[in-house]
PDB file of N, CA, C, O and CB in Angstrom:
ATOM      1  N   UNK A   1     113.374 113.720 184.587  1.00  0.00           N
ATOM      2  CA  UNK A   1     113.165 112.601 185.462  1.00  0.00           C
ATOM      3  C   UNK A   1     111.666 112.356 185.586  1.00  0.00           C
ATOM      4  O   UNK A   1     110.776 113.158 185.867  1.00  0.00           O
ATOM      5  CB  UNK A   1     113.813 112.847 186.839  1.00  0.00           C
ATOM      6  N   UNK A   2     111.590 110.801 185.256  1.00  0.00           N
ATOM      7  CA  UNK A   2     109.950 110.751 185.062  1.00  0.00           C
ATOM      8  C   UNK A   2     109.215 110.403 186.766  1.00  0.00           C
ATOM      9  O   UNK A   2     110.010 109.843 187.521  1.00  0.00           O
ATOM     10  CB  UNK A   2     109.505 109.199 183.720  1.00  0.00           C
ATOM     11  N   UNK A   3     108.267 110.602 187.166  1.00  0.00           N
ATOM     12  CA  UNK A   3     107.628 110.366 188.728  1.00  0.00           C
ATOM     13  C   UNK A   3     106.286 109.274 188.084  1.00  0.00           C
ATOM     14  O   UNK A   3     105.271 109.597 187.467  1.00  0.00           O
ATOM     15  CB  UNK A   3     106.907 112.283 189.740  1.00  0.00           C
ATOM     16  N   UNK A   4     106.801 107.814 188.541  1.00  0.00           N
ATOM     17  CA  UNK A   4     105.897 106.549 188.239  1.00  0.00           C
ATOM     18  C   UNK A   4     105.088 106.122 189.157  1.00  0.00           C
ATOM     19  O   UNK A   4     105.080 106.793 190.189  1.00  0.00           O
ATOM     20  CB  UNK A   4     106.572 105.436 187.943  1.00  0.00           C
ATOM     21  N   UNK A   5     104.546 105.408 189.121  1.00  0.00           N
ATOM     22  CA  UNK A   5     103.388 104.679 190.060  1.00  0.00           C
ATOM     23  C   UNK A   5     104.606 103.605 190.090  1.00  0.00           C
ATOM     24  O   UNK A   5     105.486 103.754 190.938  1.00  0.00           O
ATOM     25  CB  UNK A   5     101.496 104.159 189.335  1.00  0.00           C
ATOM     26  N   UNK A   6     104.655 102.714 189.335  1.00  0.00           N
ATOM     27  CA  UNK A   6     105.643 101.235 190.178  1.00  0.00           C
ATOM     28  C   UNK A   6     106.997 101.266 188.767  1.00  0.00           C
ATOM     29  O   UNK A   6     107.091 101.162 187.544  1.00  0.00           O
ATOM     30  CB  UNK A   6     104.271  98.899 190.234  1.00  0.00           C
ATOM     31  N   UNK A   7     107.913 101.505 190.107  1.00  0.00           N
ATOM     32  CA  UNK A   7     109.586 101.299 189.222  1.00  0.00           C
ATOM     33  C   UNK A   7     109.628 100.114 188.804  1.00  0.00           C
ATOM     34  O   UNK A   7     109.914  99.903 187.626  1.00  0.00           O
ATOM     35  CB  UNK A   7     111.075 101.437 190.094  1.00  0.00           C
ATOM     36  N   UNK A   8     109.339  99.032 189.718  1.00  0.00           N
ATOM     37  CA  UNK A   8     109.387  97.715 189.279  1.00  0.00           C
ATOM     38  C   UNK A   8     109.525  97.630 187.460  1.00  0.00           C
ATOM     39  O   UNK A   8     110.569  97.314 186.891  1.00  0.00           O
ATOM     40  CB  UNK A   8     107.967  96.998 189.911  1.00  0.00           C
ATOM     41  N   UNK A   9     108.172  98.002 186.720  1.00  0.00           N
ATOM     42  CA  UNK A   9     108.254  98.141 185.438  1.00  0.00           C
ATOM     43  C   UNK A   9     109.835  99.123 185.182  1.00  0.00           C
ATOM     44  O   UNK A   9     110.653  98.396 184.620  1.00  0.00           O
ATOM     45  CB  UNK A   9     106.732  98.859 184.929  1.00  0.00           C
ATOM     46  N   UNK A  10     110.366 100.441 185.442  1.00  0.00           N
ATOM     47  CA  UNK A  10     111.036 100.901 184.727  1.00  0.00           C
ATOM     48  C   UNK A  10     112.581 100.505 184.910  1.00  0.00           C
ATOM     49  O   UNK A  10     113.529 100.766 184.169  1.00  0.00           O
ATOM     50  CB  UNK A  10     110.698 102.092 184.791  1.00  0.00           C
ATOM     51  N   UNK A  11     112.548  99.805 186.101  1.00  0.00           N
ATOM     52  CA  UNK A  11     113.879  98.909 186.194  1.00  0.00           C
ATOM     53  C   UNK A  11     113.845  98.019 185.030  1.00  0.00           C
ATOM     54  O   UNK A  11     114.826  97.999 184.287  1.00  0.00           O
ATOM     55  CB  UNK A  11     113.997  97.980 187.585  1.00  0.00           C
ATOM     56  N   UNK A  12     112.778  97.245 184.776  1.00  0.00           N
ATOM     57  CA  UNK A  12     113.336  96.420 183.484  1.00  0.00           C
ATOM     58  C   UNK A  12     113.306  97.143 181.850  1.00  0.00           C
ATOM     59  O   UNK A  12     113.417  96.419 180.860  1.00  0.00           O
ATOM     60  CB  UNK A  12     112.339  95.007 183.414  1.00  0.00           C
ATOM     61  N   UNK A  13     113.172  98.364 181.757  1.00  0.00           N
ATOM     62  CA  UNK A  13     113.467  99.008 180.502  1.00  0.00           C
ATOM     63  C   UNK A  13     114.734  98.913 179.613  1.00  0.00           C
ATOM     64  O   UNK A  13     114.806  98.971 178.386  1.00  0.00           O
ATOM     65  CB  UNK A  13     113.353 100.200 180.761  1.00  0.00           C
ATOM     66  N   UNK A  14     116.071  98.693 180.868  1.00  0.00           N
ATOM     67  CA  UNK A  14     117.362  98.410 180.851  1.00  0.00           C
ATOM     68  C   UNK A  14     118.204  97.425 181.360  1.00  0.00           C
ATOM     69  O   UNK A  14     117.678  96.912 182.348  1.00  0.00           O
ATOM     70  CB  UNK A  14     117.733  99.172 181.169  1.00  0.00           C
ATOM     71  N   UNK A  15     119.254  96.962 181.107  1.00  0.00           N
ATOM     72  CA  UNK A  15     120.200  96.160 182.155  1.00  0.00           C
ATOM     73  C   UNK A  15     120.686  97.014 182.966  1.00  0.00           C
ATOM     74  O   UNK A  15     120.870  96.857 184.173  1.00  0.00           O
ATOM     75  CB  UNK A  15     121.375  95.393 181.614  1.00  0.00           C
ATOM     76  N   UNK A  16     120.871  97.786 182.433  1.00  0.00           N
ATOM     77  CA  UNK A  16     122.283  98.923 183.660  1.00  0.00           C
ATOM     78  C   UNK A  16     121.382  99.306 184.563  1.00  0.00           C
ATOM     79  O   UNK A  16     121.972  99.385 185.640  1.00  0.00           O
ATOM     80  CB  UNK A  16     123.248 100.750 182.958  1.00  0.00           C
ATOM     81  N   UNK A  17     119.932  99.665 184.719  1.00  0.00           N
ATOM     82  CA  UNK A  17     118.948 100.305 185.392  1.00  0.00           C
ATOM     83  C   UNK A  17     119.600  99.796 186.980  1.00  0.00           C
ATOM     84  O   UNK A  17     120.186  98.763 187.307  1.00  0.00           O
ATOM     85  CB  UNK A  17     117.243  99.778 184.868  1.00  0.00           C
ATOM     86  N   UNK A  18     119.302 100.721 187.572  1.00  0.00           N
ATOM     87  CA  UNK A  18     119.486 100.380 189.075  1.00  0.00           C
ATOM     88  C   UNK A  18     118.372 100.946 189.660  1.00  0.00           C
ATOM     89  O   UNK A  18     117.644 101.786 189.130  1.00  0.00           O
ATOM     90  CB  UNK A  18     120.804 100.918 189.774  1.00  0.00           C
ATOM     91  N   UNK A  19     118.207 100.298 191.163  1.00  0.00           N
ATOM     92  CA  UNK A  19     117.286 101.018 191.785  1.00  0.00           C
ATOM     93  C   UNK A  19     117.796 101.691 193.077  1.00  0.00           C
ATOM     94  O   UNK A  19     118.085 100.712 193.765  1.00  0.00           O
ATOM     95  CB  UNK A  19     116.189 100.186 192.015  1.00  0.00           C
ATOM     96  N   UNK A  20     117.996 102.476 193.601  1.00  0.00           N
ATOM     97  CA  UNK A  20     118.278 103.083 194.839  1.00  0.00           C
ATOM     98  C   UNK A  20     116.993 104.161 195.681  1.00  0.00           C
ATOM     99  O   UNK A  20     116.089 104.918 195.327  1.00  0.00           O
ATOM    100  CB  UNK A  20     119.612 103.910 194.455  1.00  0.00           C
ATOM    101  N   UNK A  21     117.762 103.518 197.331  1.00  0.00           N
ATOM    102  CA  UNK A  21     116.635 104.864 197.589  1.00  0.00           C
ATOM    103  C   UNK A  21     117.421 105.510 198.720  1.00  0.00           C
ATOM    104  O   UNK A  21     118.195 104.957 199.501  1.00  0.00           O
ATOM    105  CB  UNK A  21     114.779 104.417 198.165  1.00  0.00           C
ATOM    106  N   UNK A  22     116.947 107.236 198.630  1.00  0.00           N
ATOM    107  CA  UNK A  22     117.617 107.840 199.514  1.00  0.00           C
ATOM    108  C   UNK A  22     116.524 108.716 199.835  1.00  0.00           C
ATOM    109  O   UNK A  22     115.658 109.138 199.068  1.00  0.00           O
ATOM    110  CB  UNK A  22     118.928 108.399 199.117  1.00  0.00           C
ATOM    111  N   UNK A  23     116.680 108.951 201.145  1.00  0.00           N
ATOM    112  CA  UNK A  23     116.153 109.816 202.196  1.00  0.00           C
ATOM    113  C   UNK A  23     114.548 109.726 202.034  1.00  0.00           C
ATOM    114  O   UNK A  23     113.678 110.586 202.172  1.00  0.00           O
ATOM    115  CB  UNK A  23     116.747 111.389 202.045  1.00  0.00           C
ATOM    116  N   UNK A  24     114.501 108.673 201.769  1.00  0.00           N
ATOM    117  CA  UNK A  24     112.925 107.749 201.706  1.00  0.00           C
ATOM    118  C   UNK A  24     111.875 108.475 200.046  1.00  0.00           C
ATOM    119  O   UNK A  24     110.697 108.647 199.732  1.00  0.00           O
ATOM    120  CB  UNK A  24     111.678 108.318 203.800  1.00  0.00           C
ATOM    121  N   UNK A  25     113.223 108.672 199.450  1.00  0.00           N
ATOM    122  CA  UNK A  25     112.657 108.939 197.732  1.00  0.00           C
ATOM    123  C   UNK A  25     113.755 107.478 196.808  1.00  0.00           C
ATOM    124  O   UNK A  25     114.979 107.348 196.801  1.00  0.00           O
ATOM    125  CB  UNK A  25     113.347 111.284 196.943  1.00  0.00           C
ATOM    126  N   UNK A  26     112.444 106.424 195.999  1.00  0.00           N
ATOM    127  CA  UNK A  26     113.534 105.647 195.225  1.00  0.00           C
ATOM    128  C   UNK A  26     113.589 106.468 193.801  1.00  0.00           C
ATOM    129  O   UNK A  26     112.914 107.304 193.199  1.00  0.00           O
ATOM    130  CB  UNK A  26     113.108 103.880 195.010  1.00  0.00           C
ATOM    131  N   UNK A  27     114.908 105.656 193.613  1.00  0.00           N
ATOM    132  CA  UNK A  27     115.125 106.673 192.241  1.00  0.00           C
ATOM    133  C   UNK A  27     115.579 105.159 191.648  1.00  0.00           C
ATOM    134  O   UNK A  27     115.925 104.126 192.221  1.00  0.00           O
ATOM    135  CB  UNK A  27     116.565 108.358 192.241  1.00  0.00           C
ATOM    136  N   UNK A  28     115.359 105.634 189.785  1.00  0.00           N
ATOM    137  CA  UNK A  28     116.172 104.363 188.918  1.00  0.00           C
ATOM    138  C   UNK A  28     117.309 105.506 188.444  1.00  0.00           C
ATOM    139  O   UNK A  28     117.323 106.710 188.186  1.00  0.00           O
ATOM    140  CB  UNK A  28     115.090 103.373 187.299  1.00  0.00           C
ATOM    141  N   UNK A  29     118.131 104.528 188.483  1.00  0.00           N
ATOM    142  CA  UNK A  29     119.283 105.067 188.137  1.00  0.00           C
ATOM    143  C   UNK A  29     119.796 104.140 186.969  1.00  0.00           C
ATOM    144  O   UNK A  29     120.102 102.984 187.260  1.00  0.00           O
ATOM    145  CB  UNK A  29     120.214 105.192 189.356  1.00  0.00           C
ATOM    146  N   UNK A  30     119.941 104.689 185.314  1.00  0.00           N
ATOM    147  CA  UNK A  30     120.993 104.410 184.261  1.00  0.00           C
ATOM    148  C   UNK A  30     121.812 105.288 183.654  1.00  0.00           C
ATOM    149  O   UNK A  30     121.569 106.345 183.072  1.00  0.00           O
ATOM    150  CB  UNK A  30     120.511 103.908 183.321  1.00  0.00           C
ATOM    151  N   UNK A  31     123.396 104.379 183.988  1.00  0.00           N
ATOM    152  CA  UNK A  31     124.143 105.752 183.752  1.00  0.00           C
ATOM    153  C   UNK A  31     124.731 105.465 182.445  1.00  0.00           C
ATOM    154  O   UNK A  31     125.347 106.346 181.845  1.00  0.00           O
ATOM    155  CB  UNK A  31     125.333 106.198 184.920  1.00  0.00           C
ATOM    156  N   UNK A  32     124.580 104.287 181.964  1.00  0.00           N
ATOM    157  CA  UNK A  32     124.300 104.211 180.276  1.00  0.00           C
ATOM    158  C   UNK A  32     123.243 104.913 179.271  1.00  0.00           C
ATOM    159  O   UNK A  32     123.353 105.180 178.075  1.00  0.00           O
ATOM    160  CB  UNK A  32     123.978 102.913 180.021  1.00  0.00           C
ATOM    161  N   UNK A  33     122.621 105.032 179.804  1.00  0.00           N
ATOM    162  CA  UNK A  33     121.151 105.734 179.165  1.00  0.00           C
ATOM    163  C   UNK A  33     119.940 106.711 180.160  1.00  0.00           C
ATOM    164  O   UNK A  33     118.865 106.405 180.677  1.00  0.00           O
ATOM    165  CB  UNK A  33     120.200 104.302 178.606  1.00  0.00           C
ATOM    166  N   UNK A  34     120.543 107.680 180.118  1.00  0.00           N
ATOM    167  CA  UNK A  34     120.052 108.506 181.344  1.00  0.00           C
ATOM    168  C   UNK A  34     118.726 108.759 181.515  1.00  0.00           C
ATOM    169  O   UNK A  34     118.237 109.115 182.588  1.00  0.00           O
ATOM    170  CB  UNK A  34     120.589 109.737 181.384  1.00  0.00           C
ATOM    171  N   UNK A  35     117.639 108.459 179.695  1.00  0.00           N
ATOM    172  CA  UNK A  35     116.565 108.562 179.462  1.00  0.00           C
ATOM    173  C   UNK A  35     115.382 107.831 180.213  1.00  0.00           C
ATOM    174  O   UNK A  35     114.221 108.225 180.326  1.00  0.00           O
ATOM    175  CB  UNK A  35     116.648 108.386 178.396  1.00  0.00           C
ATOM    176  N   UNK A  36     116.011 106.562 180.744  1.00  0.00           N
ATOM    177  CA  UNK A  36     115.513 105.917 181.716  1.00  0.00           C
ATOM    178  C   UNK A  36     115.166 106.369 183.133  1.00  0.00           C
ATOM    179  O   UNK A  36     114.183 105.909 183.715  1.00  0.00           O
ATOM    180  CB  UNK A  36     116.207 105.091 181.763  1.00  0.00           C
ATOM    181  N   UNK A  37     115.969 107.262 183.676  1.00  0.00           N
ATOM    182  CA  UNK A  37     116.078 107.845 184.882  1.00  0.00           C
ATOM    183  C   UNK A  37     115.126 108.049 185.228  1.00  0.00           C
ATOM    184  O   UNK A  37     114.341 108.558 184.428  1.00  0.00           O
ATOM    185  CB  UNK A  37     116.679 108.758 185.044  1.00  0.00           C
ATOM    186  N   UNK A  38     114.453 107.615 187.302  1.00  0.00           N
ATOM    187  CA  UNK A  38     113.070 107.585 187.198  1.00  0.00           C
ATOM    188  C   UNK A  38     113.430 108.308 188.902  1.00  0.00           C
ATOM    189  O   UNK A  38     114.450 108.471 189.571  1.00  0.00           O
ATOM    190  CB  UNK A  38     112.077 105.826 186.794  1.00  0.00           C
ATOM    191  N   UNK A  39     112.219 108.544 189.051  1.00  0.00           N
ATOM    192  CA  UNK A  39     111.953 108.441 190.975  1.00  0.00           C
ATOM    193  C   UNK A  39     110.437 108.455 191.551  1.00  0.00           C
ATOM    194  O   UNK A  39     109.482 108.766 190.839  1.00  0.00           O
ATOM    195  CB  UNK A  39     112.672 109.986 191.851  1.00  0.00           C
ATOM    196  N   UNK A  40     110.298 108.027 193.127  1.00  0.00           N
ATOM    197  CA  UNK A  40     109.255 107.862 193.340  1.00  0.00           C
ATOM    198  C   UNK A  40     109.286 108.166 194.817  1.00  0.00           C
ATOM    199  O   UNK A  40     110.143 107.802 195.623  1.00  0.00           O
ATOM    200  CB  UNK A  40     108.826 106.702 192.844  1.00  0.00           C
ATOM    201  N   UNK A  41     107.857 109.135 195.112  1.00  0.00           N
ATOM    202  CA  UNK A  41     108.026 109.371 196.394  1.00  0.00           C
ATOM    203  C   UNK A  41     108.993 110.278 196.676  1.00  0.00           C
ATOM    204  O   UNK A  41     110.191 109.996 196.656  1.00  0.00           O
ATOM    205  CB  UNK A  41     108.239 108.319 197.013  1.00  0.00           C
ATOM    206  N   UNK A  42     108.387 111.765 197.038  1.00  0.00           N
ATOM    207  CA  UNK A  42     109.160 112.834 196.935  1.00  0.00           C
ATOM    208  C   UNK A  42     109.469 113.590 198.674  1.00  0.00           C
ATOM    209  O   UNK A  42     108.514 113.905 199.383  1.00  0.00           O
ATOM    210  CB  UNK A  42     108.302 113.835 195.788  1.00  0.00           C
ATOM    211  N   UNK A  43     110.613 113.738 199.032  1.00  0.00           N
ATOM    212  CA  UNK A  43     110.932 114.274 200.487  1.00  0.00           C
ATOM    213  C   UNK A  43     109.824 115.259 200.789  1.00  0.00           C
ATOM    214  O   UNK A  43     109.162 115.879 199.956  1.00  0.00           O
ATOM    215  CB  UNK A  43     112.452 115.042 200.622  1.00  0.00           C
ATOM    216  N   UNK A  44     109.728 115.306 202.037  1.00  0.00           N
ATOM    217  CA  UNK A  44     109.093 116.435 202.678  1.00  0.00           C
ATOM    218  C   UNK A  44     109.400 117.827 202.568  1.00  0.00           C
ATOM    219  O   UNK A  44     108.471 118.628 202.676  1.00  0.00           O
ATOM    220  CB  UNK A  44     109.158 116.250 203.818  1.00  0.00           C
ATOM    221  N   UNK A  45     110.720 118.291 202.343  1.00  0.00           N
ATOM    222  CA  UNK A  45     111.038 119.107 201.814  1.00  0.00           C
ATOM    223  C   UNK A  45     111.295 119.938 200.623  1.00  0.00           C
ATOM    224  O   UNK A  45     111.379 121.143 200.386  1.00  0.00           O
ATOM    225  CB  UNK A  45     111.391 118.980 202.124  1.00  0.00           C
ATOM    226  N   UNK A  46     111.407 118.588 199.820  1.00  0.00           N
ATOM    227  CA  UNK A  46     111.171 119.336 197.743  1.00  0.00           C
ATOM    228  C   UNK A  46     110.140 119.640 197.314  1.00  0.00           C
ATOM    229  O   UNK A  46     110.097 119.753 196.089  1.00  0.00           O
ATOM    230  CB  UNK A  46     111.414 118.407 196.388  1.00  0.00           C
ATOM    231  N   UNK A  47     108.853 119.909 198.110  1.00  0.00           N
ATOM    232  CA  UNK A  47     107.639 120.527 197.339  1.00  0.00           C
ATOM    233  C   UNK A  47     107.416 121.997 198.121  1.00  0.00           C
ATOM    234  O   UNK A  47     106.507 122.668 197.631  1.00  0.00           O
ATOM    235  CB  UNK A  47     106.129 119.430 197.439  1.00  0.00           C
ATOM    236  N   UNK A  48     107.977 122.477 199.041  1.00  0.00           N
ATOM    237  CA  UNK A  48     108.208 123.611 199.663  1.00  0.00           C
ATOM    238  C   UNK A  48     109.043 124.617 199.399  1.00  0.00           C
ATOM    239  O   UNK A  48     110.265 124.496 199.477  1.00  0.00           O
ATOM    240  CB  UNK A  48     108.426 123.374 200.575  1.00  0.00           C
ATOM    241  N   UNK A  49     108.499 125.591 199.095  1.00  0.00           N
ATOM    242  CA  UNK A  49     109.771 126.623 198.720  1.00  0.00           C
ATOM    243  C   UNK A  49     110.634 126.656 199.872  1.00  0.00           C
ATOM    244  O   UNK A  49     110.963 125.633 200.473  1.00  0.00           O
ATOM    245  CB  UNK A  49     109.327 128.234 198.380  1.00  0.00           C
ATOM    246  N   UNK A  50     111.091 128.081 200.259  1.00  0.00           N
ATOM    247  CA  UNK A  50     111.761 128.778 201.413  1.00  0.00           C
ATOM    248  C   UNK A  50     111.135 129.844 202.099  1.00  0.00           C
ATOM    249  O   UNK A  50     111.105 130.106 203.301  1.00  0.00           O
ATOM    250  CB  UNK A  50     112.917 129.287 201.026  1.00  0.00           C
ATOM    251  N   UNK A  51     110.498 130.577 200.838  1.00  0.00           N
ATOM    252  CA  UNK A  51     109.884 131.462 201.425  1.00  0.00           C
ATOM    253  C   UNK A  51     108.677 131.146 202.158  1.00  0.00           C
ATOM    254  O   UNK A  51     108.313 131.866 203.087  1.00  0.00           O
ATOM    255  CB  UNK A  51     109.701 132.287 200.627  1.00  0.00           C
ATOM    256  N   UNK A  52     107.812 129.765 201.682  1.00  0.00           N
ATOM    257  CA  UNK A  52     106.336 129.858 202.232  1.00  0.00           C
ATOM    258  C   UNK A  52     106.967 129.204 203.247  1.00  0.00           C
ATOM    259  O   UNK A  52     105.880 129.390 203.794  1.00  0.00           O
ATOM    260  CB  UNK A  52     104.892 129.190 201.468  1.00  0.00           C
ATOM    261  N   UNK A  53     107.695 128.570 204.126  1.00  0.00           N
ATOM    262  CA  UNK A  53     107.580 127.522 204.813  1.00  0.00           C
ATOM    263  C   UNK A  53     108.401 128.536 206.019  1.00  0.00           C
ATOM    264  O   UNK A  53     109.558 128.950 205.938  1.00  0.00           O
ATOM    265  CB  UNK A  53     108.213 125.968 204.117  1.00  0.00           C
ATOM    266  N   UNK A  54     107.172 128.838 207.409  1.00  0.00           N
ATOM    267  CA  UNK A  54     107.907 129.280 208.295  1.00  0.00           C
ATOM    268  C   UNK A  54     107.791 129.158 209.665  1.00  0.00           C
ATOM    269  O   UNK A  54     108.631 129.672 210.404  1.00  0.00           O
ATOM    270  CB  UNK A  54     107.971 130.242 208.081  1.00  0.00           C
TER     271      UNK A  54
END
């Protein structure tokens, strides 16, 4: 999964491309061509392990 500066561009790589966003990360989503698959803007929690965070 590639991490872009602007999806805008990688939405149009495809037709099927979608854009969604969850829990304030967007992601492209093609489920024809998965190579496309993008996101941007990463949760507060996925750059933290378990152990450091206490």
């Amino acid at each position: 999964m590639k991490v872009l500066s602007s999806l805008s561009s990688a939405k149009r790589r495809h037709a099927d491309c979608q854009v969604v966003s969850r829990k304030g990360t967007t992601y492209v989503i093609c489920k024809t061509n998965p190579k496309f698959k993008a996101r941007q803007g990463a949760t507060k929690g996925t750059r933290l392990s378990k152990k450091g965070v206490k």
